[in-house]
C-alpha positions as a LaTeX table, in Angstrom:
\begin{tabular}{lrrr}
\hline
Residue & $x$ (\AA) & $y$ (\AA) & $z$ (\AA) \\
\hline
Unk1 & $-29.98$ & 50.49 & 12.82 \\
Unk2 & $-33.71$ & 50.86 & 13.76 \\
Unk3 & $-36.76$ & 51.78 & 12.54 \\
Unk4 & $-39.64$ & 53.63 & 14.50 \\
Unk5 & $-43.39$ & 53.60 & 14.30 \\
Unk6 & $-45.19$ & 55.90 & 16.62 \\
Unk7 & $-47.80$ & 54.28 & 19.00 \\
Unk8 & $-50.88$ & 57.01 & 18.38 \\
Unk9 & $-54.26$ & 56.43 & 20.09 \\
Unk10 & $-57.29$ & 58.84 & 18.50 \\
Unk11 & $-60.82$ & 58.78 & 18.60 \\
Unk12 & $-60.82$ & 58.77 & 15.09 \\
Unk13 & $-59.44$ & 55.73 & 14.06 \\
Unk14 & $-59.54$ & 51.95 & 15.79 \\
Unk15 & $-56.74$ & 51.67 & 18.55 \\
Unk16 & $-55.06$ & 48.54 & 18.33 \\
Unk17 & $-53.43$ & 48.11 & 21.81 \\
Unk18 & $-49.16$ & 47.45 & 22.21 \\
Unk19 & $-50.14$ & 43.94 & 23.56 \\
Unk20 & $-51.82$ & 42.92 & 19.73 \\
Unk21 & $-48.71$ & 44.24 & 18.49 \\
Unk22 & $-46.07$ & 42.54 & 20.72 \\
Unk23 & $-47.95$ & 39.10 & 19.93 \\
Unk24 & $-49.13$ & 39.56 & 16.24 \\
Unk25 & $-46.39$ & 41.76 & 14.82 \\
Unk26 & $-46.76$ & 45.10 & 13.23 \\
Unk27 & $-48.41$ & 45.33 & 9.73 \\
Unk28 & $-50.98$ & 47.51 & 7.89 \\
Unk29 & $-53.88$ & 46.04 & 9.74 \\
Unk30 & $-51.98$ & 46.83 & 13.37 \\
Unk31 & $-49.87$ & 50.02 & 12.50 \\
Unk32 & $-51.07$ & 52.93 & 13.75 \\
Unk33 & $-53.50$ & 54.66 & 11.51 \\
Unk34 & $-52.54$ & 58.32 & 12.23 \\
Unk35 & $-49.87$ & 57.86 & 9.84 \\
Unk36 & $-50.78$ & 59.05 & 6.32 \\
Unk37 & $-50.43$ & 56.69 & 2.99 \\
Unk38 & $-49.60$ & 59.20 & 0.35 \\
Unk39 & $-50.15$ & 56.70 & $-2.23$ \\
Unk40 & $-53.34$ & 56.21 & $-1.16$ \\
Unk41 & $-54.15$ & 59.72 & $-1.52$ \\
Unk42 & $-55.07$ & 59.30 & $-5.15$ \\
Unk43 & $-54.84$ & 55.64 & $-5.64$ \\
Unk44 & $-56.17$ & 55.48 & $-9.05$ \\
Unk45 & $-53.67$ & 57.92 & $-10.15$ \\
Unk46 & $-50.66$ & 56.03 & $-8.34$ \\
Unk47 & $-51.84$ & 52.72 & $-10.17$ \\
Unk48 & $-52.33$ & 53.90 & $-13.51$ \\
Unk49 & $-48.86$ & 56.20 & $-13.46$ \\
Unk50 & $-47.20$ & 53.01 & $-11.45$ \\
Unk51 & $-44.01$ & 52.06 & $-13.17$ \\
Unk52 & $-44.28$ & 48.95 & $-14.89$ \\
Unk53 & $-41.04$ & 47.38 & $-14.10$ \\
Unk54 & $-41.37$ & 47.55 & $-10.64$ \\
Unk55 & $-41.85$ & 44.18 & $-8.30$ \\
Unk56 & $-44.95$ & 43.18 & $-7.73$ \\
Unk57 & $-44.41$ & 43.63 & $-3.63$ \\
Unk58 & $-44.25$ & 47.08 & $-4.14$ \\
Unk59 & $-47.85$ & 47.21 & $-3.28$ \\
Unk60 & $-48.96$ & 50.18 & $-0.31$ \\
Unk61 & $-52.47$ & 48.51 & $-0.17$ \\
Unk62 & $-49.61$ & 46.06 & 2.40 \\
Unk63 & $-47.57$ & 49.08 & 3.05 \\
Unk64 & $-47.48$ & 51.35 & 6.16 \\
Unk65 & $-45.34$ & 54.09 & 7.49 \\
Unk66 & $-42.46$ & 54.17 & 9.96 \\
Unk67 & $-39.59$ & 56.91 & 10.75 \\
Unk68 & $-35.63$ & 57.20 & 10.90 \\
Unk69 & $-35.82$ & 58.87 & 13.97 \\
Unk70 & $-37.70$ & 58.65 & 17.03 \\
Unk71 & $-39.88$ & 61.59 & 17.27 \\
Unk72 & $-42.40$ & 61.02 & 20.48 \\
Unk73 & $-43.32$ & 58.47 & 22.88 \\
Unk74 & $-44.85$ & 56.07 & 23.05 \\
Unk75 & $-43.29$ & 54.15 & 19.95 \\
Unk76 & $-42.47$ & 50.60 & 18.75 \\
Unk77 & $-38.83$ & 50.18 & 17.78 \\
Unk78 & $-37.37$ & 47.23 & 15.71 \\
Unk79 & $-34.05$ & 46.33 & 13.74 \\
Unk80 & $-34.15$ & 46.71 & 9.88 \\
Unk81 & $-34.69$ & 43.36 & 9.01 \\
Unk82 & $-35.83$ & 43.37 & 5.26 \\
Unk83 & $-34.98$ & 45.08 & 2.15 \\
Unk84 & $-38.07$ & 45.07 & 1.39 \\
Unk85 & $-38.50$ & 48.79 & 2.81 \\
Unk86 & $-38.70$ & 51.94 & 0.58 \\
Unk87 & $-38.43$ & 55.59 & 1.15 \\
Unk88 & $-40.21$ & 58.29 & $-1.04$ \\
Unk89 & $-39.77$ & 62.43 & $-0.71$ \\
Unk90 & $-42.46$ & 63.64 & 1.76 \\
Unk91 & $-42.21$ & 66.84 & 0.33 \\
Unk92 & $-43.88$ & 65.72 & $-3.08$ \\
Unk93 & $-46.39$ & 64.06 & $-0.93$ \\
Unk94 & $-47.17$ & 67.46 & 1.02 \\
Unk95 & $-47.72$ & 68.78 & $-2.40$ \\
Unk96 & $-50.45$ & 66.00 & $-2.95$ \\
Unk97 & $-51.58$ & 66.62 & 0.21 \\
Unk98 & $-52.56$ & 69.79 & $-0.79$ \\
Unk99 & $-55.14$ & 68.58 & $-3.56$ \\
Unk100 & $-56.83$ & 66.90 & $-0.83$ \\
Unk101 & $-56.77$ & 70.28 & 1.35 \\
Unk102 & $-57.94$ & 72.23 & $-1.79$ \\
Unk103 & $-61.03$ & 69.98 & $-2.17$ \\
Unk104 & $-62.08$ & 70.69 & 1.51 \\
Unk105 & $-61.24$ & 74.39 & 1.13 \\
Unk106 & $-64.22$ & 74.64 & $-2.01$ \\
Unk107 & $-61.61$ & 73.85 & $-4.86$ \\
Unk108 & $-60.61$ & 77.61 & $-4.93$ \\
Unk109 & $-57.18$ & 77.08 & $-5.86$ \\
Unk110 & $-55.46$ & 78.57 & $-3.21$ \\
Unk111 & $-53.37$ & 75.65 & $-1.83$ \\
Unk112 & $-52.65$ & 74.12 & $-4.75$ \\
Unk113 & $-51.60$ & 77.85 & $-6.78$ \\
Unk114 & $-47.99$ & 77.00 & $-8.44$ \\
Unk115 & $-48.02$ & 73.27 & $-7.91$ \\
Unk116 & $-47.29$ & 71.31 & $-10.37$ \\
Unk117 & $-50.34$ & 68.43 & $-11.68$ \\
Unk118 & $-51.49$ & 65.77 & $-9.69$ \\
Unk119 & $-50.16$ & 63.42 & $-12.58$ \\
Unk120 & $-46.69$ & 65.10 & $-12.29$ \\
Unk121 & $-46.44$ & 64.97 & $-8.75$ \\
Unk122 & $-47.55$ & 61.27 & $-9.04$ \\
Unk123 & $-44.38$ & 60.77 & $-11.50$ \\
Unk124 & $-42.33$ & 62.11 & $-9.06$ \\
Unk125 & $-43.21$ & 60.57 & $-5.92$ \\
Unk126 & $-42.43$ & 57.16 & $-8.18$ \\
Unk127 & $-39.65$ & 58.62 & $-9.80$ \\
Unk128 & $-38.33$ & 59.57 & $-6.01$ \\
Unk129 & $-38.18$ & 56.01 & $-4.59$ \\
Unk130 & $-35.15$ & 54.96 & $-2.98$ \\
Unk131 & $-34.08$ & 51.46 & $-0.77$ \\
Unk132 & $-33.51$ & 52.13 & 2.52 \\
Unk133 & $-29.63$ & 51.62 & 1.66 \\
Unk134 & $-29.40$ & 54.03 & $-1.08$ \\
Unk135 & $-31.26$ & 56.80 & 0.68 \\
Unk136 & $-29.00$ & 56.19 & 3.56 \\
Unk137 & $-25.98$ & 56.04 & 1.30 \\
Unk138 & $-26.70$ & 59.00 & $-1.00$ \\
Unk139 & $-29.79$ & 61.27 & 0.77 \\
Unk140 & $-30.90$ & 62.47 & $-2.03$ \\
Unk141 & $-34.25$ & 64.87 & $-0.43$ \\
Unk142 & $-34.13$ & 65.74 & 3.04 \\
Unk143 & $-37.74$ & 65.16 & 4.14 \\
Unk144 & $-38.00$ & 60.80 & 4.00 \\
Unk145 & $-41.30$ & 59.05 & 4.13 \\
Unk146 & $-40.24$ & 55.56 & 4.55 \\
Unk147 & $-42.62$ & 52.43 & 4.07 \\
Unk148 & $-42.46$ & 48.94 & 4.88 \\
Unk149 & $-43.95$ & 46.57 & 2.20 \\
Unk150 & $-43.97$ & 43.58 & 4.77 \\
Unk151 & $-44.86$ & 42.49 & 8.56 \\
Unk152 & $-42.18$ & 43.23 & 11.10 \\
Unk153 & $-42.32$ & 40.06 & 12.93 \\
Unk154 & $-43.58$ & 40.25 & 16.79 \\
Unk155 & $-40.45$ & 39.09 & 17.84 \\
Unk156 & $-37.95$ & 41.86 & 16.89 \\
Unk157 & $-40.41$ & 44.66 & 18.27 \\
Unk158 & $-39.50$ & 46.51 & 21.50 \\
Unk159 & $-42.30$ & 48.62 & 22.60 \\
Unk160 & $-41.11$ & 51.98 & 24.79 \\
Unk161 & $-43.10$ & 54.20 & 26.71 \\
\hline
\end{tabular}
């Protein structure tokens, strides 16, 4: 099986070229920023509601995203190689996403109407976490946000245009 992390270039957000990649490996300081953290989103929160038996790799200041799927080129493309990689529901992180959007939008209300609180959503983006194997096994949400809590050595990276 494989794992996918979109190559994105913006003018946003530093570029780190293929070639850095294909030498250095891929990690949080070389993955492509485009991708959203959701952890990150409200990191106080996600520390202070952080369950306390969890490993103490389980840390998404290290994390960064990749996909199940290739969804556009260019990408890098590597073997699963760790267990060490955790999925999440993206929907409950769209939900958080919209206390960000509601912030920009005034704090009217209006995306966030009917969702539940920050601090519950928080609970259940922990509460949601699955190994790779078990959401593989058992797919328990249909929307994955998958995370890698370690560097994907240089060597096992295949970069495709």
């Amino acid at each position: 099986m494989f794992l996918y992390h979109m190559v994105i270039h913006s003018d946003i957000y530093e570029n780190i070229s293929p070639q850095t990649v294909l030498k250095e490996g891929l990690n949080h300081k070389t993955a492509t920023k485009w991708y959203s953290n959701s952890a990150n989103l409200f990191p106080d929160l996600t520390d202070r509601l952080r369950p306390i038996s969890l490993l103490k790799w389980i840390d998404f200041k290290v994390a960064f995203r990749v996909d199940l799927e290739v969804d556009e080129s260019p990408y890098y493309r590597f073997p699963v190689f760790s267990d060490k990689i955790l999925v999440f529901n993206r929907d409950i992180s769209s939900d958080l996403f919209a206390y960000i959007e509601d912030m920009y939008d005034g704090g009217k209300g209006r995306m966030i109407e009917g969702l539940p609180s920050k601090e519950d959503l928080v609970k259940n983006y922990w509460s949601s976490m699955n190994t790779l194997e078990d959401y593989l096994k058992n797919k328990p949400f249909n929307n994955p946000e998958v995370y890698i809590f370690e560097q994907v050595p240089a060597k096992l990276i295949d970069y495709i245009e």
